[in-house]
mmCIF file as gemmi writes it, N, C-alpha and C atoms, coordinates in Angstrom:
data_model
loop_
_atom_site.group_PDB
_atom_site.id
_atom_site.type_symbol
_atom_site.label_atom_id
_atom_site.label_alt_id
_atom_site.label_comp_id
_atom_site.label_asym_id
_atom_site.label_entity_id
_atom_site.label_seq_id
_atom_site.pdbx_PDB_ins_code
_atom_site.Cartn_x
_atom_site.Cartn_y
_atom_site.Cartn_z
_atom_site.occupancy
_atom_site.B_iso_or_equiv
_atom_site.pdbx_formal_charge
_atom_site.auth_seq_id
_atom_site.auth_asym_id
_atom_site.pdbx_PDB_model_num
ATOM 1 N N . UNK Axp A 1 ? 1.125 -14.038 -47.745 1 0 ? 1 A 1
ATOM 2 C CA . UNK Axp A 1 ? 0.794 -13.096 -46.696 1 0 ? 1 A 1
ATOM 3 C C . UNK Axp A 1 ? 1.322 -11.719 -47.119 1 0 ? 1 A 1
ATOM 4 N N . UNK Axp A 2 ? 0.514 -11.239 -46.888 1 0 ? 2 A 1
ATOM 5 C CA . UNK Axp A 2 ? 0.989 -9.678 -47.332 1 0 ? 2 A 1
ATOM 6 C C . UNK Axp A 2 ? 1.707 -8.731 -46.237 1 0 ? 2 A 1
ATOM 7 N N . UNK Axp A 3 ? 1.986 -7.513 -46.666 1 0 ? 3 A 1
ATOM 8 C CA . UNK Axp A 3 ? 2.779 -6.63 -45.391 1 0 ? 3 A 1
ATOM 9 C C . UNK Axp A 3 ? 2.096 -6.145 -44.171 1 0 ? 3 A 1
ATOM 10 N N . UNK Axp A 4 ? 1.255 -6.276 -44.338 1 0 ? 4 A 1
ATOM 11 C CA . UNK Axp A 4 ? 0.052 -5.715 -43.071 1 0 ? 4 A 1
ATOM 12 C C . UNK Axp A 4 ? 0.245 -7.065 -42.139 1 0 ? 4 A 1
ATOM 13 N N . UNK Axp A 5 ? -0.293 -8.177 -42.991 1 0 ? 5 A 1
ATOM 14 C CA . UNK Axp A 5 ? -0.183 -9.049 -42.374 1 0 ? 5 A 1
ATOM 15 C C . UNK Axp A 5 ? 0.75 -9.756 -41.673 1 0 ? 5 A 1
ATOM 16 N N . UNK Axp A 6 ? 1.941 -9.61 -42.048 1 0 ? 6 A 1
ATOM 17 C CA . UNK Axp A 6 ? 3.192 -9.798 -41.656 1 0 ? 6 A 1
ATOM 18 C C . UNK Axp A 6 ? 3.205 -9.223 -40.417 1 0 ? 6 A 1
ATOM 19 N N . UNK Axp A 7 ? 3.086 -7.883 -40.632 1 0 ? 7 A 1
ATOM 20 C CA . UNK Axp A 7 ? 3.234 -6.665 -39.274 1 0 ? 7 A 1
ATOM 21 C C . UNK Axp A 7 ? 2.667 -6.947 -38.263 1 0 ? 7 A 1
ATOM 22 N N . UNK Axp A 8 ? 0.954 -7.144 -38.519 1 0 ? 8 A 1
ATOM 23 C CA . UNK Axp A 8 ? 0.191 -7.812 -37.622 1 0 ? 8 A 1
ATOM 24 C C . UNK Axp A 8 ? 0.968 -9.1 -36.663 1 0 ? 8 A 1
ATOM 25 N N . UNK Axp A 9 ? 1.996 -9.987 -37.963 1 0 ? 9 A 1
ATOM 26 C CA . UNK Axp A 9 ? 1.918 -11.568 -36.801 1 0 ? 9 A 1
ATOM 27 C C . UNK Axp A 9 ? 3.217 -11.262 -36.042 1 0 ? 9 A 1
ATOM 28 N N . UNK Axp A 10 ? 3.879 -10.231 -36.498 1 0 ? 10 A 1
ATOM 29 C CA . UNK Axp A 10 ? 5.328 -9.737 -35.857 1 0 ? 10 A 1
ATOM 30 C C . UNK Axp A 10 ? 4.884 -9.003 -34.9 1 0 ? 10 A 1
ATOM 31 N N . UNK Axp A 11 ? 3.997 -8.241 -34.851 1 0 ? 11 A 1
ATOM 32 C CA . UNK Axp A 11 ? 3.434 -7.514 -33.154 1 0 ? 11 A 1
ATOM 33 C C . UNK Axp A 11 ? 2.979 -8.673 -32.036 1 0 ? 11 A 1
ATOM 34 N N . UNK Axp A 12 ? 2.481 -9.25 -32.915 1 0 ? 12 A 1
ATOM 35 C CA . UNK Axp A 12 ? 1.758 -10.577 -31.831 1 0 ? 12 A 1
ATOM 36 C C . UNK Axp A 12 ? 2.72 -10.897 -31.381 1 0 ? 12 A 1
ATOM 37 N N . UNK Axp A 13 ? 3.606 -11.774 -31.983 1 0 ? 13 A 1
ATOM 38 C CA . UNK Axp A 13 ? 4.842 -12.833 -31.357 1 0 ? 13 A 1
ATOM 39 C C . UNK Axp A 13 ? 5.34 -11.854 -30.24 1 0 ? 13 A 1
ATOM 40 N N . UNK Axp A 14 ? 6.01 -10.36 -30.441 1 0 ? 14 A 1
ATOM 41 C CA . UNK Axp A 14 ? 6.261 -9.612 -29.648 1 0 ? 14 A 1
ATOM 42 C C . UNK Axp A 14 ? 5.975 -9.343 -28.864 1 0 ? 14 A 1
ATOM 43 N N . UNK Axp A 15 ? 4.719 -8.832 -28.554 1 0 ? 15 A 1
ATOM 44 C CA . UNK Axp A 15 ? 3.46 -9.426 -27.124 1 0 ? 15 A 1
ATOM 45 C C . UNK Axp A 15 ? 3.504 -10.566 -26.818 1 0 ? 15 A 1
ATOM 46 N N . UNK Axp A 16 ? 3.963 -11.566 -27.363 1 0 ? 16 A 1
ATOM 47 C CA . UNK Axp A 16 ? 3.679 -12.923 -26.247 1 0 ? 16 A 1
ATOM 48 C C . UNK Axp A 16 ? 5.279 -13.139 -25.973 1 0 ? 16 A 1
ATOM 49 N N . UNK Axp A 17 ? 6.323 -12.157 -26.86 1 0 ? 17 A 1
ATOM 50 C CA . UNK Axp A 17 ? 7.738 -12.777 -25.749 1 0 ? 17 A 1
ATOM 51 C C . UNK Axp A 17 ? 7.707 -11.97 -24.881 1 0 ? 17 A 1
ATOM 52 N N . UNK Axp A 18 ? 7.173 -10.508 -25.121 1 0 ? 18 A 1
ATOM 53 C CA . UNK Axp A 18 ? 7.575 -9.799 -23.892 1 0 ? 18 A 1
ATOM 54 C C . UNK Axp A 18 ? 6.452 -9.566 -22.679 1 0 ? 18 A 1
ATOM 55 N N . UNK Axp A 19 ? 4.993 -10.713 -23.027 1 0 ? 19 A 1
ATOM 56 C CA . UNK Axp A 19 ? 4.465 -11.286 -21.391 1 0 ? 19 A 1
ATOM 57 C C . UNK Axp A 19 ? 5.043 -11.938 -20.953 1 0 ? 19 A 1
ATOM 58 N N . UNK Axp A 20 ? 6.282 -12.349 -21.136 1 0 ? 20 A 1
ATOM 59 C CA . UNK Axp A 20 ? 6.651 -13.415 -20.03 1 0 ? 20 A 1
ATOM 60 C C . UNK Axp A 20 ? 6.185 -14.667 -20.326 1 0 ? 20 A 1
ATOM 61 N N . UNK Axp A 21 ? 5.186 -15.08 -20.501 1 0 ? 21 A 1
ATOM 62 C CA . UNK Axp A 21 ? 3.963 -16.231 -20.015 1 0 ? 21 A 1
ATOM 63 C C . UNK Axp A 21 ? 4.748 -17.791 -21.103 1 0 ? 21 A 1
ATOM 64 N N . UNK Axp A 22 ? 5.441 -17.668 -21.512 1 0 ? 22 A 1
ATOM 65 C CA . UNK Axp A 22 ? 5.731 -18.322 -23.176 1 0 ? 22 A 1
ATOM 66 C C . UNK Axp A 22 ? 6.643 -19.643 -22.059 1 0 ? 22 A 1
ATOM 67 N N . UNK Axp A 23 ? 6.841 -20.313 -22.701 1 0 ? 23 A 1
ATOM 68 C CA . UNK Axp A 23 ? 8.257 -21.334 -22.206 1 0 ? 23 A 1
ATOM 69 C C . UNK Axp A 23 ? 9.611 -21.039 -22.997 1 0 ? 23 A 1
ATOM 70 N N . UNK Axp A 24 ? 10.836 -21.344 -23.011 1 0 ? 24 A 1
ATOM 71 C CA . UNK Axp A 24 ? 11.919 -21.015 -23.416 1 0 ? 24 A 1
ATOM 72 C C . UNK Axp A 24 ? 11.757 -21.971 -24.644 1 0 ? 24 A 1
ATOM 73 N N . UNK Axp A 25 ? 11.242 -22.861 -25.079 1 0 ? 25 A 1
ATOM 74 C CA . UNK Axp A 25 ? 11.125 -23.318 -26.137 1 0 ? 25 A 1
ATOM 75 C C . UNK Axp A 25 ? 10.622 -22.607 -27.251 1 0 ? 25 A 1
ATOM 76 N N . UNK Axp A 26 ? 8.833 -22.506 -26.753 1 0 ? 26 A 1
ATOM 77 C CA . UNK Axp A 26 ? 8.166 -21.168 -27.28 1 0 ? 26 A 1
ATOM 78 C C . UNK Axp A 26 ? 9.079 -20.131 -27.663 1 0 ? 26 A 1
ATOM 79 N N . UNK Axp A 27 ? 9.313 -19.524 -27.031 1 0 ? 27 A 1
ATOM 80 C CA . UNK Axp A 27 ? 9.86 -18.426 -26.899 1 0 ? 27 A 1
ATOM 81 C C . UNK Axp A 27 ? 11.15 -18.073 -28.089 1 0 ? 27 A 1
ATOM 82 N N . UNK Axp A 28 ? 11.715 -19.286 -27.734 1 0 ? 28 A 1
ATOM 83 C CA . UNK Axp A 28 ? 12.933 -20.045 -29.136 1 0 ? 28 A 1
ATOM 84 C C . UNK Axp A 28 ? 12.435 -19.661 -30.153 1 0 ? 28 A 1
ATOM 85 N N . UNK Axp A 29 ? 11.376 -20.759 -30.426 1 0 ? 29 A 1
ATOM 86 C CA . UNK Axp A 29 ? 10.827 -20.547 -32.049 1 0 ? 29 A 1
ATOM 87 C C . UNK Axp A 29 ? 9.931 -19.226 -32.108 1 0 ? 29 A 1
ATOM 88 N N . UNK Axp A 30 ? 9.375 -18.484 -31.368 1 0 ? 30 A 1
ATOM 89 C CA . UNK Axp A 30 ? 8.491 -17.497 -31.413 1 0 ? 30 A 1
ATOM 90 C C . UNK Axp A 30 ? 9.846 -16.448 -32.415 1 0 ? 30 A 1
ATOM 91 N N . UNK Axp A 31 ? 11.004 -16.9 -31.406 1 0 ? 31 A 1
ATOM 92 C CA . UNK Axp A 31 ? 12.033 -15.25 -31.618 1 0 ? 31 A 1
ATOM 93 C C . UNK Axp A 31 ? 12.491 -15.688 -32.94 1 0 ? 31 A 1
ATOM 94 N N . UNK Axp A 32 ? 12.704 -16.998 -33.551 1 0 ? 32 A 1
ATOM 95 C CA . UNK Axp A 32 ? 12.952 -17.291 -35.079 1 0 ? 32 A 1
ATOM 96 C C . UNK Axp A 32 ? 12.277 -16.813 -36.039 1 0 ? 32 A 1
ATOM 97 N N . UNK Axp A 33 ? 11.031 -16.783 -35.689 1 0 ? 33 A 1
ATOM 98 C CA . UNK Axp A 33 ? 9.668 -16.719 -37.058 1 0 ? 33 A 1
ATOM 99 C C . UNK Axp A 33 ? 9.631 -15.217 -36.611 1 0 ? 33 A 1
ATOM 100 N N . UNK Axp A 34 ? 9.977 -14.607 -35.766 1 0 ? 34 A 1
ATOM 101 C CA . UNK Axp A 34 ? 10.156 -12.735 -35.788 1 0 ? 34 A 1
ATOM 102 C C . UNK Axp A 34 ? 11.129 -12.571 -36.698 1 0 ? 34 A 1
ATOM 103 N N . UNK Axp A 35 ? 12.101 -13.155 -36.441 1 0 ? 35 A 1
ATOM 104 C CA . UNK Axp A 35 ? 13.269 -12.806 -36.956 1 0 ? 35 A 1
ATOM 105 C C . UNK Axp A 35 ? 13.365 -12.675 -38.338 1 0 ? 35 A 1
ATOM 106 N N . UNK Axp A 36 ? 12.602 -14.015 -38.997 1 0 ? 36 A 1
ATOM 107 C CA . UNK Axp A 36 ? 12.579 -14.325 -40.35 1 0 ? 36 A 1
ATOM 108 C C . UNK Axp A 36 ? 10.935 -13.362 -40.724 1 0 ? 36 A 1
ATOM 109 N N . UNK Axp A 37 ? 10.616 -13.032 -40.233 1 0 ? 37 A 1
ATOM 110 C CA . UNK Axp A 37 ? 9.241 -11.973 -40.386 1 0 ? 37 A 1
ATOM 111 C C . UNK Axp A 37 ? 10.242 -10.43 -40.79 1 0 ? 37 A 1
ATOM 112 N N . UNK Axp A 38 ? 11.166 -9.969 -39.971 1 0 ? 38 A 1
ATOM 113 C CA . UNK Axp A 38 ? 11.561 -8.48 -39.876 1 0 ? 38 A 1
ATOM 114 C C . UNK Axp A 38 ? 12.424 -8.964 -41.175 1 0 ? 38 A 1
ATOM 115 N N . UNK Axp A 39 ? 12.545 -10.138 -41.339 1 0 ? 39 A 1
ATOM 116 C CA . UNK Axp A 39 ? 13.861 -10.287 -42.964 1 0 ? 39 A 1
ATOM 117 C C . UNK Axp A 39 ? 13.266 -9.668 -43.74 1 0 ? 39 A 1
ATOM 118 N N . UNK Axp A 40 ? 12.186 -10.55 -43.975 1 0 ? 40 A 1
ATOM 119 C CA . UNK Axp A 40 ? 10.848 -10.215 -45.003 1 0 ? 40 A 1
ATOM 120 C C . UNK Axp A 40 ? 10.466 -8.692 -44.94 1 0 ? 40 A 1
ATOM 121 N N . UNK Axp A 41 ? 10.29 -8.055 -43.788 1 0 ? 41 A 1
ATOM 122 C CA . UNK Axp A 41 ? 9.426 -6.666 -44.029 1 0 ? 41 A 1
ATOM 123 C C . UNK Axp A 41 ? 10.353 -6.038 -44.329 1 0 ? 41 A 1
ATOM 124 N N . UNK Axp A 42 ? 12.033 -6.055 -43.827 1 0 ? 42 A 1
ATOM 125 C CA . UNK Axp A 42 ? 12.703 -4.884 -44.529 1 0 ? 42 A 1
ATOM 126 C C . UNK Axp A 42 ? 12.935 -5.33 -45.765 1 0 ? 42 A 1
ATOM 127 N N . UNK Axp A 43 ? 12.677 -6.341 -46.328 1 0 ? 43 A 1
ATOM 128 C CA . UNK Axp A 43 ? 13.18 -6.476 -47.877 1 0 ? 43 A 1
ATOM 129 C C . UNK Axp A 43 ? 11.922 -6.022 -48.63 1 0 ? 43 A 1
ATOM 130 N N . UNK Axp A 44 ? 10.58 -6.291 -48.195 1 0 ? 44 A 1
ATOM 131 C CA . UNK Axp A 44 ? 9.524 -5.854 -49.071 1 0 ? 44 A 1
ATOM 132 C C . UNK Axp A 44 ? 9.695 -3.884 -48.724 1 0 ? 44 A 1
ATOM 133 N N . UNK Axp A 45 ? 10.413 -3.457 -47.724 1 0 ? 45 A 1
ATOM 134 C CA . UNK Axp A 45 ? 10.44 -2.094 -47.66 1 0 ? 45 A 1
ATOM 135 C C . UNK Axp A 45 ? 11.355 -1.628 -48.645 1 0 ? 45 A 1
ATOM 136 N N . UNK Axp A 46 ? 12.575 -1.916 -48.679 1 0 ? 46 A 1
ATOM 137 C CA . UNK Axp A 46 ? 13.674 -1.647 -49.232 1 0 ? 46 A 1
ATOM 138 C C . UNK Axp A 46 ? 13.089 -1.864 -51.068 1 0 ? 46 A 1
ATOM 139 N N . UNK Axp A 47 ? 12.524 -2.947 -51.189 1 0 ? 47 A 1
ATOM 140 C CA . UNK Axp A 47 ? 12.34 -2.755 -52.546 1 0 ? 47 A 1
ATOM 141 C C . UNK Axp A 47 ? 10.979 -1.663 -52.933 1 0 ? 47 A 1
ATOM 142 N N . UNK Axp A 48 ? 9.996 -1.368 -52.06 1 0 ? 48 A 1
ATOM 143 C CA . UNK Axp A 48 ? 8.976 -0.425 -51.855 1 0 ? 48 A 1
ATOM 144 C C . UNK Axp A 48 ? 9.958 0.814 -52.689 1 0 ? 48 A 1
ATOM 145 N N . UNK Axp A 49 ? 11.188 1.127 -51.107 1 0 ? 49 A 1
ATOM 146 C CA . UNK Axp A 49 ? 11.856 2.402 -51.316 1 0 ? 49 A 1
ATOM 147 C C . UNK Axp A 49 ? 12.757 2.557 -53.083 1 0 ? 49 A 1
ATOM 148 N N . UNK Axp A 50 ? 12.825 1.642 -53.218 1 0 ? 50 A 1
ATOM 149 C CA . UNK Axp A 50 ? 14.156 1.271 -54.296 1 0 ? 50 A 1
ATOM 150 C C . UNK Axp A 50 ? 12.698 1.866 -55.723 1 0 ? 50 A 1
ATOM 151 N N . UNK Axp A 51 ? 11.574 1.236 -55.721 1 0 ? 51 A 1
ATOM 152 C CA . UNK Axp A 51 ? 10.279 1.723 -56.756 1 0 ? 51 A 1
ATOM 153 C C . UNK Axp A 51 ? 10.149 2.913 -56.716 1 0 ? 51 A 1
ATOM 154 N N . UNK Axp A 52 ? 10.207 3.979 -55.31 1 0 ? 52 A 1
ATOM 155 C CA . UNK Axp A 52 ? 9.594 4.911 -55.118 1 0 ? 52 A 1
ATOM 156 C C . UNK Axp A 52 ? 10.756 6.065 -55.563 1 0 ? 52 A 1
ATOM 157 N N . UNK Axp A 53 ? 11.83 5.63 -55.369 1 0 ? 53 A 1
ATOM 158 C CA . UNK Axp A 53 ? 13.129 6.174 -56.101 1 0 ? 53 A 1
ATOM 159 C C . UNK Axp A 53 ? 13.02 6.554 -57.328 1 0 ? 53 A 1
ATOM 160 N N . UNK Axp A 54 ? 12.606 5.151 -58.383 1 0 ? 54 A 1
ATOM 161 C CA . UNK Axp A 54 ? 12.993 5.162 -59.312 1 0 ? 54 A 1
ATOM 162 C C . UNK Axp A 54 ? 12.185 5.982 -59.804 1 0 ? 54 A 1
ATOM 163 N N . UNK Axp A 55 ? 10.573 5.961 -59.643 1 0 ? 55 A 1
ATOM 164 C CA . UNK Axp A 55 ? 10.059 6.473 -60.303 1 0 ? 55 A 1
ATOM 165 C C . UNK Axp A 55 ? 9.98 8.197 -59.772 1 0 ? 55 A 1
ATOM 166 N N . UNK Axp A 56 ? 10.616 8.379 -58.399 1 0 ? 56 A 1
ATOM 167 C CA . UNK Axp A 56 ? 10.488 9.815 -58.451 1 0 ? 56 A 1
ATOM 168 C C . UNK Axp A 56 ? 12.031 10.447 -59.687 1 0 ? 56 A 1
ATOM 169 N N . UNK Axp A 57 ? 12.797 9.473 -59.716 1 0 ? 57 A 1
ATOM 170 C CA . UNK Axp A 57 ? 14.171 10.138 -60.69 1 0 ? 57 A 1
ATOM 171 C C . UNK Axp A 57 ? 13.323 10.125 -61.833 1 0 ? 57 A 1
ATOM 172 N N . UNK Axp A 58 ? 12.3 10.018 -62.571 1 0 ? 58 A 1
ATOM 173 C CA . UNK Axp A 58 ? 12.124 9.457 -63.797 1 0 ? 58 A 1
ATOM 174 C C . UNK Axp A 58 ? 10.691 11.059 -63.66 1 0 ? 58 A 1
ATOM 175 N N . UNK Axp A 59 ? 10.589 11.08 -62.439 1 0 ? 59 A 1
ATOM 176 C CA . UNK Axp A 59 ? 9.653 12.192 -62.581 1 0 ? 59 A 1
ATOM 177 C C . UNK Axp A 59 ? 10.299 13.772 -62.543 1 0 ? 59 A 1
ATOM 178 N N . UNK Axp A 60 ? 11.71 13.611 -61.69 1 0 ? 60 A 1
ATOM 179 C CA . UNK Axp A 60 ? 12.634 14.312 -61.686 1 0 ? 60 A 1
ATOM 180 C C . UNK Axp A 60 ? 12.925 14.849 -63.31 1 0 ? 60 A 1
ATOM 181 N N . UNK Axp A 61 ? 12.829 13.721 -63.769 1 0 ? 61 A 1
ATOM 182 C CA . UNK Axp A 61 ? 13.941 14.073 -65.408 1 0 ? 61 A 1
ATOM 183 C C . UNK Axp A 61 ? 12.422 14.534 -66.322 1 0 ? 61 A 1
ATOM 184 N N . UNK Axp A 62 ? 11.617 14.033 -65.657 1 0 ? 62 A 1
ATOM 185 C CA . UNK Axp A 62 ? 10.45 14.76 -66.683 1 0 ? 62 A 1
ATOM 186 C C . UNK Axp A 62 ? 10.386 16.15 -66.491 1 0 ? 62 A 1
ATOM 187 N N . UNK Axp A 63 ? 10.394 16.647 -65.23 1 0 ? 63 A 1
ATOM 188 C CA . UNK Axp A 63 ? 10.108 18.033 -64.948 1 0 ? 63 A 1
ATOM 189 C C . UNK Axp A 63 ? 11.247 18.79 -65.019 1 0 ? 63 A 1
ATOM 190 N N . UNK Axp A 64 ? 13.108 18.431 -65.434 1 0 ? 64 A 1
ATOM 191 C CA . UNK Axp A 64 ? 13.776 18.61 -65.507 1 0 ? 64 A 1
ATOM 192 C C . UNK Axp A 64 ? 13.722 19.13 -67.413 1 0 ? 64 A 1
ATOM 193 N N . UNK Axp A 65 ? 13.16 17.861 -67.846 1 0 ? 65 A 1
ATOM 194 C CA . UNK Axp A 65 ? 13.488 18.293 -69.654 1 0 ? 65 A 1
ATOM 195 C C . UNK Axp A 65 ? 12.398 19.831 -70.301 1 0 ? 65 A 1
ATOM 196 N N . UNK Axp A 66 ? 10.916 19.634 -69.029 1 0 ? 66 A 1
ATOM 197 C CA . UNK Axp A 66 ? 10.039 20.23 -69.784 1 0 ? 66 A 1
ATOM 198 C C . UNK Axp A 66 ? 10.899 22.062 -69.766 1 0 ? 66 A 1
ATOM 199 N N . UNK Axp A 67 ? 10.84 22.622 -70.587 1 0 ? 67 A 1
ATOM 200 C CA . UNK Axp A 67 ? 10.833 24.28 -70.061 1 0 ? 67 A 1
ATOM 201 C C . UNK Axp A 67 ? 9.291 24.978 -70.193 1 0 ? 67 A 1
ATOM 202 N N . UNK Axp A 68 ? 9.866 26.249 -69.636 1 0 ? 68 A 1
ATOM 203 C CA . UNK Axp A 68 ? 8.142 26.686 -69.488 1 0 ? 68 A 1
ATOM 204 C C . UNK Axp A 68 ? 8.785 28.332 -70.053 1 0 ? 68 A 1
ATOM 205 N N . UNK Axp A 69 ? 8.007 28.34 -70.464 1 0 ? 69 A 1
ATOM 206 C CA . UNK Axp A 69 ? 7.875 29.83 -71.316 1 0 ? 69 A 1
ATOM 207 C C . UNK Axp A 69 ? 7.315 30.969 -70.78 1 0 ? 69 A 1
């Protein structure tokens, strides 16, 4: 499952704990598989951010070495 998709099933669950309508069981496992959903999206973010780092330092040091005349 990808990150969209993730996002998508983490809004859902969220709409159905906060209608009310769920049973406390439901509701149990609904708030687990969120839980273990938001693990997942901040770790696929964090490593997103950790890529977007690297390669802006690496673009940093390019435009850092060039001189311009």
């Amino acid at each position: 499952m990808d990150y969209e998709q993730k996002m998508n099933e983490l809004e859902s669950i969220i709409q159905k704990l906060e209608s009310g309508e769920v049973k406390f069981d439901e509701a149990t496992s609904l708030f687990e598989k969120g839980a273990l959903l938001c693990k997942e999206l901040s770790k696929t973010f964090d490593d997103a951010k950790g890529k977007v780092t690297v390669v802006r330092q690496e673009l940093m040091g390019l435009i850092k070495e060039e001189e311009l005349n």
